[in-house]
C-alpha positions in Angstrom: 260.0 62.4 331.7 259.4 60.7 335.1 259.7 57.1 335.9 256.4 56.5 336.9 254.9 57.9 333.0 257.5 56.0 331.5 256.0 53.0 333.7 252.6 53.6 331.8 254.1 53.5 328.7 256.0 50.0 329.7 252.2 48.8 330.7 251.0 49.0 327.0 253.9 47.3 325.4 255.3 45.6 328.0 259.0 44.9 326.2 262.0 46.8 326.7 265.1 46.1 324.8 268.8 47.3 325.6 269.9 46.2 322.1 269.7 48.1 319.1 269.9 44.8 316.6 267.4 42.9 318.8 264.9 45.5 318.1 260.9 43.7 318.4 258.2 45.3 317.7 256.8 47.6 320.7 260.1 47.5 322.3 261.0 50.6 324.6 264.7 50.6 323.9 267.2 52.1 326.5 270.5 53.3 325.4 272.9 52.0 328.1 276.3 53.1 328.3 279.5 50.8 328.8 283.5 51.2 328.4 283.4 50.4 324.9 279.9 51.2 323.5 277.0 54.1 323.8 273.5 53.1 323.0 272.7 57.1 322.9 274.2 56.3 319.2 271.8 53.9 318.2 268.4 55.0 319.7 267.5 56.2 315.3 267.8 53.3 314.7 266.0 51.4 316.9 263.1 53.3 316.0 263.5 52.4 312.8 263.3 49.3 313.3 260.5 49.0 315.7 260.6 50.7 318.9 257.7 52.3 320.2 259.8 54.7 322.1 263.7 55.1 323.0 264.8 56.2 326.7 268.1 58.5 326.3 270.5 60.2 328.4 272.3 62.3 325.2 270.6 64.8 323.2 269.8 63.0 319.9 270.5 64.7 315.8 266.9 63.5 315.6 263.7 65.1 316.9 261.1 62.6 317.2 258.5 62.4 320.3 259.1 59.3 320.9 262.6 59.7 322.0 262.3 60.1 325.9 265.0 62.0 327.5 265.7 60.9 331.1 269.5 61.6 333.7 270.5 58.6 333.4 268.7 55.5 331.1 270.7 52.5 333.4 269.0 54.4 336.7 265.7 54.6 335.0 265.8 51.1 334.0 266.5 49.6 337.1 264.0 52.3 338.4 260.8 51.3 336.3 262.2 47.3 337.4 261.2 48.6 341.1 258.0 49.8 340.5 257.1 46.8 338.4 258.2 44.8 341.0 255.7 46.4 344.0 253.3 45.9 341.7 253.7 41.8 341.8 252.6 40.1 344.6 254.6 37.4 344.3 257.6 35.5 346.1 260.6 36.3 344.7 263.8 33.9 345.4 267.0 35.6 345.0 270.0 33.2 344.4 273.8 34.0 344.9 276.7 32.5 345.3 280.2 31.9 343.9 279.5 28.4 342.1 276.7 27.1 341.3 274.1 29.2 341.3 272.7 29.4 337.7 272.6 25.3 337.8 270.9 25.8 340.8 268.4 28.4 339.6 267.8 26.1 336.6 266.8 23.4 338.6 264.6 25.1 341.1 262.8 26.7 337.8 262.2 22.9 336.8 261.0 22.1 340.3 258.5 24.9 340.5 257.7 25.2 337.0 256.0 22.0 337.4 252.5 23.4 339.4 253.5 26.9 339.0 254.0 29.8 336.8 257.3 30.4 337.9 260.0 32.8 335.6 263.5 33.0 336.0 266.8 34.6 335.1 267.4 33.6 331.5 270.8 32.4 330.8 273.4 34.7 333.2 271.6 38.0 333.0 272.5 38.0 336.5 274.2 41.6 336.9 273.1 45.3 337.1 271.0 45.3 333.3 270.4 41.8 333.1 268.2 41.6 336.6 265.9 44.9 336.0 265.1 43.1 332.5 264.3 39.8 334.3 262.4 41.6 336.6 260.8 43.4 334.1 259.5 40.3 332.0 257.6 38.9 334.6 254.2 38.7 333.8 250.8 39.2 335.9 250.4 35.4 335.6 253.2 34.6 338.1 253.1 32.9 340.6 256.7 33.0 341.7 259.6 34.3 340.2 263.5 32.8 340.6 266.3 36.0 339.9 269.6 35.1 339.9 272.8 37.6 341.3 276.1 37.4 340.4 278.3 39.9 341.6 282.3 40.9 341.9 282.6 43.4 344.6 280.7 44.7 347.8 277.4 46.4 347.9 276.4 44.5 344.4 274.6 42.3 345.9 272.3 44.9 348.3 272.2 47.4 345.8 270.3 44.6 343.7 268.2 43.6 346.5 266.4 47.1 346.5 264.6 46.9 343.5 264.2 43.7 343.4 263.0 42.9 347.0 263.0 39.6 347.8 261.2 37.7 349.9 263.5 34.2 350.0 267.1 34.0 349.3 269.8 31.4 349.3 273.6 31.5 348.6 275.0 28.8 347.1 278.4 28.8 348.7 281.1 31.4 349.1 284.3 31.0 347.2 287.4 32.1 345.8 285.7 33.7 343.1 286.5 37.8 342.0 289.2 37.8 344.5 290.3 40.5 342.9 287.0 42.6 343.1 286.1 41.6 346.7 289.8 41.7 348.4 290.1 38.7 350.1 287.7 35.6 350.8 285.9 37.0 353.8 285.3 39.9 351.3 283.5 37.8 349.3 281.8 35.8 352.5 280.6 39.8 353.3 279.6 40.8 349.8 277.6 37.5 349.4 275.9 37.8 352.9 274.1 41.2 352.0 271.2 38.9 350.6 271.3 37.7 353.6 271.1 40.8 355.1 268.0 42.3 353.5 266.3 39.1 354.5 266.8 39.9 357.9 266.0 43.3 357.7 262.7 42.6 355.7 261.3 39.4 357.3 262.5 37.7 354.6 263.4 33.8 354.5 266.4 31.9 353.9 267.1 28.6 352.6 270.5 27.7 354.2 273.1 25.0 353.6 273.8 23.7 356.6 276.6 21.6 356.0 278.9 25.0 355.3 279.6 26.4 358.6 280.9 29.7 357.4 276.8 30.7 356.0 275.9 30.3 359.4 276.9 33.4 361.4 276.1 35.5 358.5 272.1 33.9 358.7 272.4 35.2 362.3 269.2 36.9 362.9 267.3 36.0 360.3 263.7 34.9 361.7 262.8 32.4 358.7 264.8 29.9 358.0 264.9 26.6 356.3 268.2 24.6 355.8 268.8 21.7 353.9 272.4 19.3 353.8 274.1 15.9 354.7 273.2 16.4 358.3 271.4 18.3 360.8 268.9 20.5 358.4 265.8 20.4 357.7 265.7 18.4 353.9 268.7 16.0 354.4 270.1 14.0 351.4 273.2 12.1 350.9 274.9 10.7 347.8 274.5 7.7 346.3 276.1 5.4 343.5 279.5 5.9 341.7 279.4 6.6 338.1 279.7 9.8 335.8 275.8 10.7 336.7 275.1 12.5 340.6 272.3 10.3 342.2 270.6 11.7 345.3 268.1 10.3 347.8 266.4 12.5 350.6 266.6 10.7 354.2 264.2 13.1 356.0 260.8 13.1 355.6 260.4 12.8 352.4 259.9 10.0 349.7 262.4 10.6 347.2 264.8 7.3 346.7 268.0 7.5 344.2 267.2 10.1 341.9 268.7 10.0 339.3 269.9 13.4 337.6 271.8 13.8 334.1 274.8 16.0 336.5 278.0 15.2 336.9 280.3 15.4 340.7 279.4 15.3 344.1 279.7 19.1 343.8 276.3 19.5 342.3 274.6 17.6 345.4 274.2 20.9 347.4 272.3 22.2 344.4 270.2 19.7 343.6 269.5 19.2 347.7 268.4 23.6 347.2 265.7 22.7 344.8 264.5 19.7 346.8 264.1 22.1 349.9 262.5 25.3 347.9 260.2 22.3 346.0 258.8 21.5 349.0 258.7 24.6 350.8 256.2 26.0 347.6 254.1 22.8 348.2 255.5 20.7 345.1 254.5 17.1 345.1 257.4 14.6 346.0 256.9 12.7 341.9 257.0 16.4 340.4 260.7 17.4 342.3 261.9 13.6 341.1 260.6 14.3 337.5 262.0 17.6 337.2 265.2 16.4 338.6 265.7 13.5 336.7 264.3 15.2 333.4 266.8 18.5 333.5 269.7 18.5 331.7 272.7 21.0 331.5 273.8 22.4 328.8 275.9 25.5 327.7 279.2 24.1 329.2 277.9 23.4 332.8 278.5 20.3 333.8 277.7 18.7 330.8 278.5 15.2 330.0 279.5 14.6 326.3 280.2 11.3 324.8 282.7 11.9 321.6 283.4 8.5 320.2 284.4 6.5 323.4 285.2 9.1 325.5 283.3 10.6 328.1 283.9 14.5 328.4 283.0 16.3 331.1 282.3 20.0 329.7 282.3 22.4 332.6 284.0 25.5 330.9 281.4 28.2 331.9 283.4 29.7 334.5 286.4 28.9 336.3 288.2 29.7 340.2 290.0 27.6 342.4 287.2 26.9 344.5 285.7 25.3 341.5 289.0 23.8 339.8 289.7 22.2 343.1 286.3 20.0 343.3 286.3 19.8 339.3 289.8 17.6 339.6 288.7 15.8 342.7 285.7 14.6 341.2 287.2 13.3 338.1 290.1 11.2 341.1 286.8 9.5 342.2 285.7 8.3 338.9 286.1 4.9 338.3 288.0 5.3 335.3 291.5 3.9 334.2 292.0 7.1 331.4 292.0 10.2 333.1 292.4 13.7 331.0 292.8 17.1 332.3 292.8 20.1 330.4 292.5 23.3 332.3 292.1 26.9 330.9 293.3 30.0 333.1 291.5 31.3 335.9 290.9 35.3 335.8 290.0 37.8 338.0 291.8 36.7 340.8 294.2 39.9 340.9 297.3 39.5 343.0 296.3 35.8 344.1 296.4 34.8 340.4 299.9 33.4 340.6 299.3 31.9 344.1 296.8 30.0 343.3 297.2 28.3 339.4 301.1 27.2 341.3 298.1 25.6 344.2 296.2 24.0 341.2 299.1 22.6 339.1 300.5 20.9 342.9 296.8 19.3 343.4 297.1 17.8 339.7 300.6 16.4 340.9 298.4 13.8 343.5 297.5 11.9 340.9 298.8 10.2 337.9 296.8 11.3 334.6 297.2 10.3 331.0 297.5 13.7 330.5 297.0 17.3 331.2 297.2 20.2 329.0 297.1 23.7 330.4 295.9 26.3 328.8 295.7 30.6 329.1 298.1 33.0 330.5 297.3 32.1 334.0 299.4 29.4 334.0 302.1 30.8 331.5 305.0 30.8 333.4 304.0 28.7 336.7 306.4 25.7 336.3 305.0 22.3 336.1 305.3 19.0 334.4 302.5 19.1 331.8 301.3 20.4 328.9 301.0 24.3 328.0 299.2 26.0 325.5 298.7 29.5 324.9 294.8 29.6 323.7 291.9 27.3 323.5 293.0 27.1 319.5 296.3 25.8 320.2 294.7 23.3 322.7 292.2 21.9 320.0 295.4 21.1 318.0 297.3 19.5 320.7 294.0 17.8 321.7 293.1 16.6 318.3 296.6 14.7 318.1 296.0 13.2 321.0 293.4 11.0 319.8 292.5 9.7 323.2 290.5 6.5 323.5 288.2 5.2 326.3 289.2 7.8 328.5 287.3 10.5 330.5 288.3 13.9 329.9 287.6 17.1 332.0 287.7 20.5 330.3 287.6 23.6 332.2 288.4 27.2 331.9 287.4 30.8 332.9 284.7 31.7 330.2 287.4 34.3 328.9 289.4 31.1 327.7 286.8 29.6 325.5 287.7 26.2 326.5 284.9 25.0 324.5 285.7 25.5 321.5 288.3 22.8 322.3 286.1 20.2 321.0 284.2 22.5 318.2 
């Protein structure tokens, strides 16, 4: 069956579904295939339980006419995505980077979700099945839509660009993260740029942070754009205050003194200064952008700030590289704090820098003078340092429970592969 009849089909129910025990009713499943599972074997079931038709690329024990045999169901998928998209005419921001950028997304949704109907990315469906299902679940009511891209190696990033054809784009920042996928950092400053690229090849506009001068030559070109920073953009903000919570106040043009936001670290000022800029590029009133900043809250181990008796714990084990090690441990230096605690999980995917750079992390911990530090993971299994080791997230939630720190502020990162949550479970 063609694309553009399974496309009609998608208008009546208007659900698709790429997991067999998620099934709703209506759903059109599609059996995607991966290195350690085939949705081919499940598509029975999934009618079974609902499905108003399965999209397969193996011949099924079952003959049913509902099962749609296509080449390839991932294609189609990101396919029908495509044509849903022409059929929106919406603006669509596309947001990439190597840190930062579902915290960003999150808080541009809050900005524009306050006079718009604005979807987003949900959670980190960021990659090649989570964006044509974002895509797809974008409803005629939009106004605007927000779709997050993560990616690991070159030509992710423009491959996702041509279904989902965005109109504005912004890259967070461009660091050592999936060295091992992109090659080297100006692999990953290339593979990053292709939003960047469509934009200028479509007449597309970026939002660019000006204060990082590697995003500039790679903006080169592009006709529309609108930066934002410490200095010299368009939406200029600075820091302000000193204590475990990021305030921000906008110096240019427009109203917005000391908000106040629920994130942690000097890191998350270029994200919340993103939001500011796309807020007020979509028209959004200076008390709505303070509101939403001041109301949104982080959550699922991004920058979260957890109090745990009198401790103060900074959870920020989503993800892990040095880019975001390195400004993790600075941050928590600049606390005004007399108990310091580190407790670090591995950092993966970094390939042949991986030794390289845990030695760099464990000589920046040696600057400063902790109550502790524990690390944790096979990343730092046999680089020799002074502290603490332990092999898994388990053994760290015994070494941290006899610990019993008191009064002390205690970062916890890892690679999400480390589970350095669980730490505290």
């Amino acid at each position: 069956m063609k694309v553009e009849e399974i496309y009609k089909l998608f208008k009546l129910n208007k659900t698709v579904s790429t997991d067999s025990r998620k099934i709703n009713d209506g759903d059109i499943y599609f059996a995607l295939k991966g290195d350690n599972f085939n949705g081919n074997l499940f598509a029975a079931e999934a009618l079974q339980k609902g499905a108003s038709f399965c999209v397969v690329d193996e011949v099924q024990k079952t003959e049913d006419d509902r099962i749609i045999y296509v080449k390839n169901s991932l294609e189609t998928l990101q396919s029908l995505a495509a044509i849903h998209r022409s059929s929106l005419n919406i603006p669509i921001i596309a947001i990439t980077g190597s840190n930062g950028k579902t915290t960003t997304k999150e808080l541009v949704h809050a900005v524009l979700s306050t006079q718009l109907k604005c979807y987003t990315t949900e959670g980190n469906l960021n990659n090649h099945i989570g964006i044509p299902i974002t895509l797809l679940k974008i409803a005629e009511d939009a106004d605007i839509a927000i779709v997050e891209m993560g990616a690991n190696h070159k030509k992710e990033i423009s491959g996702y660009c041509t279904y989902t054809n965005p109109t504005h784009g912004n890259i967070t920042n461009c660091g050592k993260a999936h060295l091992e996928g992109f090659g080297s950092e100006a692999g990953i400053i290339e593979g990053k740029g292709e939003l960047f690229d469509f934009l200028r090849t479509n007449n597309g506009t970026a939002f660019l942070n000006n204060d990082y001068d590697y995003l500039k030559p790679i903006a080169a070109g592009i006709e529309h754009i609108i930066s934002y920073g410490t200095k010299d953009a368009d939406c200029i903000g600075t820091e302000v205050g000193g204590d475990h919570f990021l305030s921000v106040t906008i110096d240019q043009n427009i109203g917005l003194q000391n908000i106040r936001t629920r994130l942690t670290g000097s890191y998350n000022l270029p994200n919340v200064l993103t939001a500011v800029c796309i807020g007020k590029t979509f028209g959004i009133s200076d008390e709505n952008i303070r509101l939403a900043l001041e109301n949104y809250e982080p959550k699922n181990s991004r920058s979260q700030i957890i109090v745990q008796g009198n401790n103060t714990i900074i959870m920020d084990a989503y993800n892990a590289n040095p880019s975001s090690v390195k400004v993790a441990i600075e941050n928590l230096i600049q606390l005004n704090v007399e108990k310091k605690v580190v407790m670090l999980g591995g950092m993966l995917e970094l390939g042949n820098y991986s030794e390289a750079e845990h030695k760099a992390t464990v000589t920046l911990l040696a600057t400063y003078n902790w109550e502790a530090v524990l690390l944790v993971g096979e990343g730092f299994k046999d680089v020799e340092s002074p502290y603490a080791y332990a092999k898994d997230s388990e053994a760290a939630a015994v070494w941290f429970k006899k610990k019993a720190f008191s009064n002390a502020a205690i970062l916890i990162k890892g690679s999400r592969g480390i589970k350095m949550e669980n730490i505290i479970k």
